[in-house]
KOLBATI-108561 format. One record per residue: x, y, z of N, C-alpha, C, O, CB in turn; residue in one letter; chain. Coordinates in steps of 0.1 Angstrom, whole numbers. Each point is the difference from the previous one (the first is absolute). Glycine has a CB too. Layout:
N
NODE     npx     npy     npz    capx    capy    capz     cpx     cpy     cpz     opx     opy     opz    cbpx    cbpy    cbpz   r   c
NODE       X       Y       Z       X       Y       Z       X       Y       Z       X       Y       Z       X       Y       Z   a   A
...
This chain:
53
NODE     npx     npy     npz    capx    capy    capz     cpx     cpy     cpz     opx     opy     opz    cbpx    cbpy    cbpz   r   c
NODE     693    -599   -1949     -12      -1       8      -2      14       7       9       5       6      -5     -30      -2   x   A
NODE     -14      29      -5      -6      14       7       2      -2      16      -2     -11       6     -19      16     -25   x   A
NODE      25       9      27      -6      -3      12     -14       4       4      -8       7      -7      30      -4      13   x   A
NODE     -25     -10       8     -14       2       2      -1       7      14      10      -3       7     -16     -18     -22   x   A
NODE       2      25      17      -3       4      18      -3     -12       5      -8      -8      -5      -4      31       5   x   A
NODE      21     -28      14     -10     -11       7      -9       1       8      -5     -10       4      18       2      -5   x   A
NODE     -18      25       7     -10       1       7     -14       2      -9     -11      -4       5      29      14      12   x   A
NODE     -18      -3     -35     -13       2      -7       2      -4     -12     -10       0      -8       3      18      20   x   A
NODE      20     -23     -18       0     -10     -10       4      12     -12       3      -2     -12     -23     -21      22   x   A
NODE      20      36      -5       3      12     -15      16      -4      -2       9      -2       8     -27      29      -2   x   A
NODE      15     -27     -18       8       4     -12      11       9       3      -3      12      -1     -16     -15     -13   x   A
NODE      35      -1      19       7      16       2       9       7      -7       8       8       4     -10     -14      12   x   A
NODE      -3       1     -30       9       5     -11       2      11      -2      11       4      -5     -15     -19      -3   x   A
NODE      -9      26      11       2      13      -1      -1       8      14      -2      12       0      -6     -15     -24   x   A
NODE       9      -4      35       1       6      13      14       5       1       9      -7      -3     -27      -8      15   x   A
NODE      19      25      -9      11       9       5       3      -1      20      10       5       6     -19      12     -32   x   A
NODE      -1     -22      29       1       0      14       1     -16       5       4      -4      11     -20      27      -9   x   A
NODE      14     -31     -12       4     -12       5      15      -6       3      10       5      -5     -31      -8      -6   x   A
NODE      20      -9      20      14      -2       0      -4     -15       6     -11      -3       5      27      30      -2   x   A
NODE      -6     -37      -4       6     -12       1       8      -7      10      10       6       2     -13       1     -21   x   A
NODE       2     -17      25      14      -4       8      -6     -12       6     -12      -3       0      24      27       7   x   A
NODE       2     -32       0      -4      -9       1      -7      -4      13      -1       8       9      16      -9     -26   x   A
NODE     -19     -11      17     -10      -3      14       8       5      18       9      -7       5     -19     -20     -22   x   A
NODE       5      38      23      13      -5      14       1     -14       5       9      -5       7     -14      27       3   x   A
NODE      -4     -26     -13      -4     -14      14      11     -13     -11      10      -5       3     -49      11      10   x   A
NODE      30      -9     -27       8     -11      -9      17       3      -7       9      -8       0     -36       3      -7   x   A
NODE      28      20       2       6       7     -12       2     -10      -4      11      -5       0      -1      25       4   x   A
NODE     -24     -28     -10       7      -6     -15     -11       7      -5       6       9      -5       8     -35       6   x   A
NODE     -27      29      -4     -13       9      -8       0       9       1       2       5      11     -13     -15     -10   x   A
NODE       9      19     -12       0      11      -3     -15       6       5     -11      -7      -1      30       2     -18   x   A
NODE     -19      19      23     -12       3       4       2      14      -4       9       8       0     -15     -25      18   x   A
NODE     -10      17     -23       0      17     -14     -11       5       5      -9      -7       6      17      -1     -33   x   A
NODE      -7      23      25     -10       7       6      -1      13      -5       9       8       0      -6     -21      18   x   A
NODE     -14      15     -21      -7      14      -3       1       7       4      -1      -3      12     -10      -2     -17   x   A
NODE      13      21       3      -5      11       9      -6       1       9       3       2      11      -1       4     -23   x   A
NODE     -17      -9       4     -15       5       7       3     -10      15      -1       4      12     -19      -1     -39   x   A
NODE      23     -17      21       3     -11      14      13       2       9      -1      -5      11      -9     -14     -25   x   A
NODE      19      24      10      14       9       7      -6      10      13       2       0      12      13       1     -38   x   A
NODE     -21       7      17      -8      14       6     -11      -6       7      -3      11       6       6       7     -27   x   A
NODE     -11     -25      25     -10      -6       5       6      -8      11      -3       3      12     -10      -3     -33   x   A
NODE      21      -9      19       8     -10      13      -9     -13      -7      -5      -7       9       9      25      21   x   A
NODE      -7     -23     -41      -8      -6      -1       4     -19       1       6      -5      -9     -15      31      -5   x   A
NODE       6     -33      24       4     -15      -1       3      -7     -13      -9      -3      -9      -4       3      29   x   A
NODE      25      -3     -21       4      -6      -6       5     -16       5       5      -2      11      -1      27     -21   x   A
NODE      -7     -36       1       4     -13       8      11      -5     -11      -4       2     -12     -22      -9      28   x   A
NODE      41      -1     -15       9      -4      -7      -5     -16       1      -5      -7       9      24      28      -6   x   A
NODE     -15     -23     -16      -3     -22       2       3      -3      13     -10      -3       7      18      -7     -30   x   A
NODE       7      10      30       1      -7       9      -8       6      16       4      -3      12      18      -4     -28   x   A
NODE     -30      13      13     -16       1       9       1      10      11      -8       2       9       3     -28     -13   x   A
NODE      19      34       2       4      14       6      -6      13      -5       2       4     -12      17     -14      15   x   A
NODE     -27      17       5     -11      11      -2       7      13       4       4       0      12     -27     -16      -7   x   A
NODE      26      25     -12       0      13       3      -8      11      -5     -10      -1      -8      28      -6      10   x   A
NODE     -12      18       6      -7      16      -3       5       5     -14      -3      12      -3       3      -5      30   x   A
């Protein structure tokens, strides 16, 4: 299964700036993120309904 960004849904198979980890608030969901959305601060929300930068 591909990752996805959870803040714009890209594709991070060829991002070099992306990276992965788990929820602070659940750590049970993984939460993936893009450069462009890394570099931005861009909201990201995990299933269990915890929103970060």
């Amino acid at each position: 299964m591909e990752k996805r960004c959870n803040s714009c849904n890209l594709n991070l198979t060829n991002d070099k700036s992306a990276t992965s980890f788990k929820c602070p608030e659940c750590n049970k969901e993984e939460v993936c993120r893009c450069g462009k959305c890394r570099k931005l601060g861009t909201v990201y929300v995990c299933k269990c309904g915890f929103e970060g930068p």
